[in-house]
N, C-alpha and C positions, 0 to 999 in steps of 0.2 A: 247247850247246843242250839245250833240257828238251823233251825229245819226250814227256812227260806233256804240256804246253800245247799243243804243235806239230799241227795238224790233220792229219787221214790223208794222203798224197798220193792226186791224182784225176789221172785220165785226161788227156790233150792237150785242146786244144778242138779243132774241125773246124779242118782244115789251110788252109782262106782264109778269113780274110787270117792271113796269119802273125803274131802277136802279141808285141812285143818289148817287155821290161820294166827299166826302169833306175831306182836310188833309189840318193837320196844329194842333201848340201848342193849348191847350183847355184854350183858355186864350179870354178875352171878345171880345179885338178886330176881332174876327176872326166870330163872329157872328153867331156860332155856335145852340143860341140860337134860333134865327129866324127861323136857319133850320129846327130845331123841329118843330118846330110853323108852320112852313110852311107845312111842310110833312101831320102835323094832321090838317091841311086845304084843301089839296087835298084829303087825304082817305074822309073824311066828307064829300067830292061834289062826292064824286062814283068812285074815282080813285083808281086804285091799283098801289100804290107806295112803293117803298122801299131806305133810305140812310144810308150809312155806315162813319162814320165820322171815318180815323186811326190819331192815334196824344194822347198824354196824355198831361195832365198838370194839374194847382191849379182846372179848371172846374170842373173836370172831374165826383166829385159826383151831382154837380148841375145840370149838364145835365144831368146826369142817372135819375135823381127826374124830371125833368122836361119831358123826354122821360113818365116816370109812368101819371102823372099830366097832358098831355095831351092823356094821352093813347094810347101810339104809343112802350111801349118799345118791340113790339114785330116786330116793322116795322121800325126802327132806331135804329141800331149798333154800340155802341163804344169798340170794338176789342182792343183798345189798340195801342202803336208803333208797326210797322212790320218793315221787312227788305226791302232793294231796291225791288230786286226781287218780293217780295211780291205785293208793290205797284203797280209794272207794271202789275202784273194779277189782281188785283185789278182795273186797268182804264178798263183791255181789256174786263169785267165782269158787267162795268157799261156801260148806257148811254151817262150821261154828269157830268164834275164836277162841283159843287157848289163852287163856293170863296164870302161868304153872307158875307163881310167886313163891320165894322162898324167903327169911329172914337170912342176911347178909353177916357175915362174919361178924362186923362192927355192930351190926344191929337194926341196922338201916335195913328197910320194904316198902314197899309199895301202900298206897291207900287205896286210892278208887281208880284206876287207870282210867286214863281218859279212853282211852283205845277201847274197854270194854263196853263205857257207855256207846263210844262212835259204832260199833259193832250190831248195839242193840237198835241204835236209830236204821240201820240199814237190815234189818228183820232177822238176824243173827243171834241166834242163842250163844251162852258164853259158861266155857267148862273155864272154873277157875278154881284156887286154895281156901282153904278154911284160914285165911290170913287176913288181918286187917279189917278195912271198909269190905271187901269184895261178900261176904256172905252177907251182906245190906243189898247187897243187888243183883246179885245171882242166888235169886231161891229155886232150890231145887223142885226136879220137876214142873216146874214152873217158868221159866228163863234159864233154865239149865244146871250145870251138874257141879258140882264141888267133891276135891280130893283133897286128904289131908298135904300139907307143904311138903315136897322133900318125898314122900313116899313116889316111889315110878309105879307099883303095882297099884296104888289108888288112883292114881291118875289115868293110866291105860283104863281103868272102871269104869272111870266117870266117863273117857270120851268113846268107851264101846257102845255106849248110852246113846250114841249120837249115831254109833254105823248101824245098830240093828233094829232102831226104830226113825224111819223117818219122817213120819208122820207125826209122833210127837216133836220129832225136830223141827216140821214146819209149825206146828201151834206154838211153840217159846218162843220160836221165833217173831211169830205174830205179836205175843204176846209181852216178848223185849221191848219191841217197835211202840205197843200204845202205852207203856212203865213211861217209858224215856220220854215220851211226847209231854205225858202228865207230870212229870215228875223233873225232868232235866230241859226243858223248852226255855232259852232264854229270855223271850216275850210273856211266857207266864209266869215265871221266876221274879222278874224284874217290877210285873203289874203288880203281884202278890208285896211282894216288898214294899212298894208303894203307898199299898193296904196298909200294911202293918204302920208303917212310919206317920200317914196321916192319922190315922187311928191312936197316937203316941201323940200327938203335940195339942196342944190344949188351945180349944175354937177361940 
């Protein structure tokens, strides 16, 4: 990440409605479905929730049917592709992002989504699967929450996590923000390497 381009991180928004954010192609691995599922599992327990999924693809009428069929399409957004731009007001506007990753009929998933690192540079904690890279970088209670793939009741868990405590949501979120700096900075990344490589060729 180029935290020259990257916007400052800003503050939470007011804590209702809860603001959940998911990006990525509308394609199955990305578990987009669960989302739904989830979301109209917390409005049902009394919460005031709201997710915005930006990203198109082949899904994209299934979920619209499936946003109706659980009765949430007033409370889950598919907006369609935006612009960069767009997206970074888009994180500063949510809570936390969702990456609800599932393994793919073929077999194919996800590693490290970019979206979750970009997520964590803009002070966003990140509810994601016990899939792949993502529990490398979303440690719990620490930068946020993990559900198993594919489960809808673990994941409504993980992001209840997010609506009844805000305050630990704004410390992950802090605490996304300084990971990402030390750890995904392309200016530190690249001098580090550098290291290494002179370090490697003999004087």
């Amino acid at each position: 990440l180029d935290f020259e381009r990257i916007p400052a991180s800003t503050p939470l928004p007011p804590p209702s409605p809860t603001r959940f954010l998911s990006i990525g192609r509308l394609v199955p691995k990305k578990g987009f479905a669960d989302l739904i599922a989830a979301v109209a599992q917390l409005r049902a327990e009394g919460h005031t929730v709201e997710a915005t999924i930006l990203g198109d693809g082949p899904e994209r009428e299934a979920l619209e049917e499936a946003c109706r069929t659980h009765g949430v399409a007033d409370a889950v957004h598919l907006p369609g592709p935006v612009p960069n731009s767009a997206v970074w007001e888009a994180l500063q506007q949510s809570h936390a992002l969702v990456a609800p990753s599932v393994r793919g009929q073929d077999g194919n998933q996800d590693g490290i989504p970019n979206v979750v690192l970009e997520a964590m540079a803009a002070g966003r904690p990140a509810v994601g699967t016990r899939l792949s890279g993502l529990p490398e970088v979303i440690v719990e209670g620490e930068r946020g929450w993990l559900a198993d793939p594919g489960d809808v009741a673990s994941l409504a868990a993980a992001m209840e996590k997010i609506v009844t405590d805000p305050e630990a949501t704004a410390r992950m979120g802090a605490n996304a923000r300084a990971f990402v700096e030390t750890n995904f900075a392309v200016r530190a990344n690249v001098t580090h390497q550098l290291r290494l490589l002179a370090a490697a060729i003999p004087a």
